[in-house]
C-alpha positions in Angstrom: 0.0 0.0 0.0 3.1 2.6 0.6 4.4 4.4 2.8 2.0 6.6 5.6 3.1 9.6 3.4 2.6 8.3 -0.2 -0.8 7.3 1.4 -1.3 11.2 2.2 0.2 12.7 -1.3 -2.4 10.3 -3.0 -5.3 11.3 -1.0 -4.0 15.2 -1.5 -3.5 14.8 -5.2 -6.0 12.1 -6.2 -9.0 12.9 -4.3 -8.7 16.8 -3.4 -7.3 17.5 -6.9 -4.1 19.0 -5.1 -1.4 20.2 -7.8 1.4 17.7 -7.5 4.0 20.8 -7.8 2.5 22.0 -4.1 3.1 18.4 -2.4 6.3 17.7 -0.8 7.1 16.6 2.7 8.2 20.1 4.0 5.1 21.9 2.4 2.8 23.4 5.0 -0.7 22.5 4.8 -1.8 26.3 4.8 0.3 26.3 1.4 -1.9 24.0 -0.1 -4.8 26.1 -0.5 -7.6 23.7 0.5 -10.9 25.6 1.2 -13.2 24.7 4.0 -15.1 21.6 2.2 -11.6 20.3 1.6 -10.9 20.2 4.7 -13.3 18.2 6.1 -13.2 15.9 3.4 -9.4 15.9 4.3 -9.8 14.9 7.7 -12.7 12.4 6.8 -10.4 10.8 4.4 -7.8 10.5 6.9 -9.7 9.2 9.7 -11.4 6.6 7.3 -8.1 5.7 5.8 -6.1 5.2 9.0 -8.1 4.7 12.1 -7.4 7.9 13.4 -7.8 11.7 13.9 -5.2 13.7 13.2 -6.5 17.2 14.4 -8.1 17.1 17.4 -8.4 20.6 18.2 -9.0 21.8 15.1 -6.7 22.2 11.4 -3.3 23.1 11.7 -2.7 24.8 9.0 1.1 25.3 10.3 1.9 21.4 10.6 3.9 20.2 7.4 2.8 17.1 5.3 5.9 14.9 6.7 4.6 15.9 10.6 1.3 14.7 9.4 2.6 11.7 8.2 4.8 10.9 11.0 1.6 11.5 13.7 -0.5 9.3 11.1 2.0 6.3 11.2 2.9 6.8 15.2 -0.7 6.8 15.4 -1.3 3.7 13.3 1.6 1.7 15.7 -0.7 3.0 19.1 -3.9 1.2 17.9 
């Protein structure tokens, strides 16, 4: 299935249309531009895919796609 990350850059550019050119592990989610609906499809996605929420108080626009993916995987091992 790939890595916790690859997981993430699929669901960014394959399901919320995400230009490939924005995704890369040090790019901040607040760079990617998602509106409101794509957020909470985001974090549906992400709690559907992996078993767990990744914001619990809320977006962070400041966290980084590789933090995300390194909380998503820690996550993962917790469960």
């Amino acid at each position: 299935m790939g890595t916790t990350y690859d997981q993430l850059v699929h669901i960014l550019t394959g399901k919320l249309e995400v230009p490939a050119e924005r995704v890369r592990p040090d790019a901040l989610f607040g760079e990617l531009e998602l509106d409101s609906l794509a957020v909470v499809e985001l974090e549906v996605v992400l709690e559907e895919t992996f078993g767990v929420e990744l914001w619990s108080d809320g977006f962070d626009q400041s966290m980084s796609l590789a933090e995300a993916a390194n909380q998503l995987a820690a996550s993962q091992l917790e469960v």
